[in-house]
N, C-alpha and C positions, 0 to 999 in steps of 0.2 A: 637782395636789396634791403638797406635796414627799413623796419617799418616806423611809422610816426611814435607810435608810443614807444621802442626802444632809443629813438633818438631822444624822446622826451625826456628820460631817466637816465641817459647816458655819463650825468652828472650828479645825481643822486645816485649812482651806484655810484661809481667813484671815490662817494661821500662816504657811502656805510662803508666801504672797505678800509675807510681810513679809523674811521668811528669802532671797527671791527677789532684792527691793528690797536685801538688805544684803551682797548676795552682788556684784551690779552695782557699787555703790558701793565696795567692798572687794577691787577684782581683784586686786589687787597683796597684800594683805597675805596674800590667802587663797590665793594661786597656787600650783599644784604644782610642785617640780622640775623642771626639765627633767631628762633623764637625759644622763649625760655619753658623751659619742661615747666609740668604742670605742679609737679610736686616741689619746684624750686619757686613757683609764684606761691603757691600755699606755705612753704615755707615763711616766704616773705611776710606773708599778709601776718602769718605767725606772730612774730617778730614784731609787729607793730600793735599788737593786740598786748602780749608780751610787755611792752616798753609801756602800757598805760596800764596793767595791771602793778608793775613795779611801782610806779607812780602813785597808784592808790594804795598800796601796801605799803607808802612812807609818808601817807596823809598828805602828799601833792598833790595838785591839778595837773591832771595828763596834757601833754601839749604835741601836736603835729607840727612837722618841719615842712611845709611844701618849696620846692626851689620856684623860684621866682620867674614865672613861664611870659612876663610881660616886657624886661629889661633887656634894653639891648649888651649892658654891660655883662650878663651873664652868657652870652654867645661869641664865638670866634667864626673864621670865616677860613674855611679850605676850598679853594679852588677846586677840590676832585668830590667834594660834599654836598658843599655848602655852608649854610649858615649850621651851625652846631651846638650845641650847651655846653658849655666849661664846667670839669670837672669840679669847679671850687665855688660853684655858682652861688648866689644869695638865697637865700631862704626868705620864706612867711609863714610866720608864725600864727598858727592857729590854737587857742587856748581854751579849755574847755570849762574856765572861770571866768571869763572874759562878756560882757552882754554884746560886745561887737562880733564876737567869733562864734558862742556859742552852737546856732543855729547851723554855721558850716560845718565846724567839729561832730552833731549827730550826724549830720549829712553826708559825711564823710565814712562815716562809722555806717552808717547804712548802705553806703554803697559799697565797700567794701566787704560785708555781709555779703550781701548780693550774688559779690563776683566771688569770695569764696565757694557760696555753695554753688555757682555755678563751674567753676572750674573741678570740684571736688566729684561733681554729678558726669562732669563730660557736656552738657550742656550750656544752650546758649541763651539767649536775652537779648533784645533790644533798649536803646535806651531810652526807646518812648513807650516802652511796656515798662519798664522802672518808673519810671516818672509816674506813669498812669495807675503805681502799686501805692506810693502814697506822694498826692498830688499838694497835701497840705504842708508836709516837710517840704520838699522841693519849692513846691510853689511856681514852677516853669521849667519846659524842658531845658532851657541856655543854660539854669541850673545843671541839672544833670550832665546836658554836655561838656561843661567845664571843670565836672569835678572828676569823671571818668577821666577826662585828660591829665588833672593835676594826680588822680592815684598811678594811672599810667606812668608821670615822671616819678613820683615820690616813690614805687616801687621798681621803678627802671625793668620796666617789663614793656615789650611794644603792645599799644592799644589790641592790636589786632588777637593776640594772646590769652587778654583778659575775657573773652565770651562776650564781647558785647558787642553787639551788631551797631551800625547806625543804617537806617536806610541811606541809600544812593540818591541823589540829586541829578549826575551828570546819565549823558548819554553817549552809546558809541555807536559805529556803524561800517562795513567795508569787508575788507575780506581777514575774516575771523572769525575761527570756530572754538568750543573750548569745553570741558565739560565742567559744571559744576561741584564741588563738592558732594553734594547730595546723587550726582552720576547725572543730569538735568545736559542735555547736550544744549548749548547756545552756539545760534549760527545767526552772525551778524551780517550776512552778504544781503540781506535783504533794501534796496535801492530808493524804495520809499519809506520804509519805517526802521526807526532808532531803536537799540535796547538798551534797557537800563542797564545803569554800570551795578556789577552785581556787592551786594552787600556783605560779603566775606571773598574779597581778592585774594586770601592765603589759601584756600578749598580752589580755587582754580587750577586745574591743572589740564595735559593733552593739549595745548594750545597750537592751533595749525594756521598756520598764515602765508603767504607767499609776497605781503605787502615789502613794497620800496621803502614806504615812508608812513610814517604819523601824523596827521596835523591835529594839532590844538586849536580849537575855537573857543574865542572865549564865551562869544554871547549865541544863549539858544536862536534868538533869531535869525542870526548868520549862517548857524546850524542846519535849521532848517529851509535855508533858502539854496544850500548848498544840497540835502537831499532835494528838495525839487526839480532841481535842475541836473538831478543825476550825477551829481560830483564824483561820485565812487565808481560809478561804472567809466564815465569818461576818460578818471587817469585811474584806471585800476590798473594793479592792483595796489588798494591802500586801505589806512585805517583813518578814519576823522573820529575826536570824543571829543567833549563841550562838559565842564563842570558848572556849565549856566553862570557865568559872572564868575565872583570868586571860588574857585575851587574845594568840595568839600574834601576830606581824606578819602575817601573810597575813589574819586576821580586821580589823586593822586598817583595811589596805591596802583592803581589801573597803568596809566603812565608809565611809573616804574617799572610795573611787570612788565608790559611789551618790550620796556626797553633791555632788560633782564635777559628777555624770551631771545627778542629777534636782531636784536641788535642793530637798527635800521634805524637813520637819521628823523629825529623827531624834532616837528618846527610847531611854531606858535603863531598863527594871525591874531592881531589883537588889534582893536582899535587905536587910530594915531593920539593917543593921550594919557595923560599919568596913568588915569585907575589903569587901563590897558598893560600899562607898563610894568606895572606892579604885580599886578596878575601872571602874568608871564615870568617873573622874578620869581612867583610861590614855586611855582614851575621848576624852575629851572635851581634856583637858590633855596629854596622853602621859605618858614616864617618862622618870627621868634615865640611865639608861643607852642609852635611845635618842633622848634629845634631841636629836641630831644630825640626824634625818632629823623632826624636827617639822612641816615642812612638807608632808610626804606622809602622815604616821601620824594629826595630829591633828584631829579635828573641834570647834571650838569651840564648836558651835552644839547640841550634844546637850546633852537639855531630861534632868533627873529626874521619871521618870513617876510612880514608886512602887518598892517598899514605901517612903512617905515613915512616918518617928517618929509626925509627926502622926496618918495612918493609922488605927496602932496603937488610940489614945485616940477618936478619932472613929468607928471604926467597930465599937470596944468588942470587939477581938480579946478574946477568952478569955483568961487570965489565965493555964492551965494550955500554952498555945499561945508564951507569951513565956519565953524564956529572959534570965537573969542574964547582964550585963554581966562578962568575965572580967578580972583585971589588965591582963591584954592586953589585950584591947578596949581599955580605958580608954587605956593607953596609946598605942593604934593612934589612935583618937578623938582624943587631946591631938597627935599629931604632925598628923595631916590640916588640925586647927584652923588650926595654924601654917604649914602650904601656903603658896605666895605667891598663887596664885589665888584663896583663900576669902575675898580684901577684896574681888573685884570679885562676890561669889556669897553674898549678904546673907540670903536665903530657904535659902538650902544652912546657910550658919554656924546660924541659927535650928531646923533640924531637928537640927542635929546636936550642938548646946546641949541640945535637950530629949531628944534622945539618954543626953547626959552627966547630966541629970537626973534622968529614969526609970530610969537603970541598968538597962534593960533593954531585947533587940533580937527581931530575928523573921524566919524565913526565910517567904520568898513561901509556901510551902505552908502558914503558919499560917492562911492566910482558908480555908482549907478545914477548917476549926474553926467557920466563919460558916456554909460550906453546899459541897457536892462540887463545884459548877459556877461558885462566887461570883467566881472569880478571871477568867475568861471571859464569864459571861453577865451582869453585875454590874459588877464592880470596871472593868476595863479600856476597855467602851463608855462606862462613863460619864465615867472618866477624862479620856478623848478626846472626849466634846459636851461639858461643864463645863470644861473648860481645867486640871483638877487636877494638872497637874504644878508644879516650881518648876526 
């Protein structure tokens, strides 16, 4: 006699075999980096050191090229990617005569210090032990975080390469065990309590899992109302991870791996609303200030599980449970439409047309307007035997 939880799955397996089948067929487009040897990043950094020595050896003002990590015109869009950097992209120019640039140009030059002697040592760094070495240069870690990025593109080295850690934001939890780099075993089967998503995703390695599926949550709260209520034991075997709201890259990174590892359909609850939608886009599409590493960041294959618009009207949420569409919104809404992804995501544009219809959106805790346990005992199993995602 089948029993309830293989009927449950009966259609999420169905799913990774097909996810399996496209994964085989697609090695090339779907391949992760390699990471660049150490002695070809030190090369690099050479080379730029190199080009400002030249510069001062002809009585010029040395000048850095950074590509242009803000522009949507410098990204193209592959459907098997994502959003990506164009090889011919724009640059910004940082000048080291300049009173506007100067300040970046040392900033620059010392974090690249930095990350030479740490790559040359075999050691690592954080970027809030950087920041914390000279805090009057920087002046704020967003500093640091933004320029580790831009040396990242300007030496077309993946972040993770350069030695610098960033701590982990997000959480995961389910069935997953894995050993650290440093040989640290992490066992996430734990029912009540989360573990942090670990802060060098490349040193992971041994990854044992037996999950069906991934869910993506966006927001910690939802997170953990889905540990309380024992989410992971109930449809085990699975994994749920939460990047808390926006996703930082270690959350990403994490995503990707599982999806690398196990190759098992990975979905997204998100709240019924732009930011939500958007969010799930980093996801699944990435973003253009890190489109450069879309190869390592982006999962193409992540489905929309829910809160879909539809949802809302079909499961006759509460009225007092939906909030009004704001300016923003609408205008968040009008730019997403215009995405270059949403022509190949025909069921995504249709929810989020009736989106712009209803003028009005809904965070995941609104079915608990339906009933305290509906979003668990209800929404989510049926989600997954019906096939209800888009």
């Amino acid at each position: 006699m089948v029993s309830r939880a293989e009927e449950l799955f009966y259609e999420v397996d169905k799913l990774r075999a097909q996810l399996l089948y496209n994964v085989e067929r697609n090695t090339d487009s779907q391949s992760v980096e390699e990471d660049v040897s150490r002695r070809d990043i030190l090369s690099r950094i050479e080379n730029v050191i190199l080009g400002i020595v030249t510069s001062l050896s002809k009585d010029e003002a040395p000048v850095l090229a950074l590509p242009n990590r803000s522009s949507w015109t410098n990204v193209s869009f592959d459907s098997a990617v994502g959003l990506q950097m164009c090889s011919g992209s724009s640059v910004t120019t940082i000048r080291s005569n300049s009173a506007s640039s100067v300040t970046k140009f040392a900033q620059i030059m010392k974090i690249l210090m930095v990350i030479y002697k740490l790559v040359q040592s075999n050691s690592y760094s954080t970027k809030r032990d950087i920041y914390y070495n000279d805090t009057q240069l920087f002046g704020s870690q967003r500093t640091v975080d933004s320029i580790v990025d831009d040396v990242s593109c300007m030496l077309k080295v993946p972040r993770r390469s350069l030695h610098v850690l960033a701590t982990s934001k997000g959480l995961i939890c389910g069935d997953l065990c894995y050993l650290e780099e440093d040989g640290t075993r992490i066992d996430c089967h734990s029912s009540s309590a989360a573990v942090a998503v670990s802060s060098n995703i490349g040193g992971i390695k041994n990854i044992v899992s037996s999950a069906k599926f991934v869910l993506i949550v966006e927001k910690d709260a939802t997170f953990q109302k889905l540990l309380d209520e024992d989410f992971c034991t109930k449809l085990s075997p699975c994994i749920i991870i939460t990047g808390k709201g926006v996703p930082d890259v270690n959350s990403r990174l994490m995503v990707r791996k599982l999806w690398d590892t196990l190759h098992v359909p990975i979905f997204a609850l998100v709240d019924a609303d732009p930011h939500g939608i958007e969010i799930m886009c980093i996801y699944k599409y990435g973003s253009v200030s890190m489109s450069f590493e879309a190869h390592s960041l982006t999962v193409p294959s992540v489905m929309w599980l829910g809160l879909l618009p539809s949802d809302l009207r079909r499961l006759r949420v509460p009225e007092d449970a939906l909030i009004p569409l704001t300016n923003r919104d609408e205008n968040k809404l009008s730019s997403l439409l215009q995405r270059p992804y949403l022509t190949s995501q025909p069921d995504w544009q249709k929810e989020m047309e009736l989106m712009q219809q209803s003028k009005v959106k809904a965070e995941i805790q609104s079915l608990a307007a339906i009933g305290p346990d509906f979003l668990t005992s209800i929404y989510l199993p049926n989600k997954l035997r019906y096939g209800g995602w888009v």
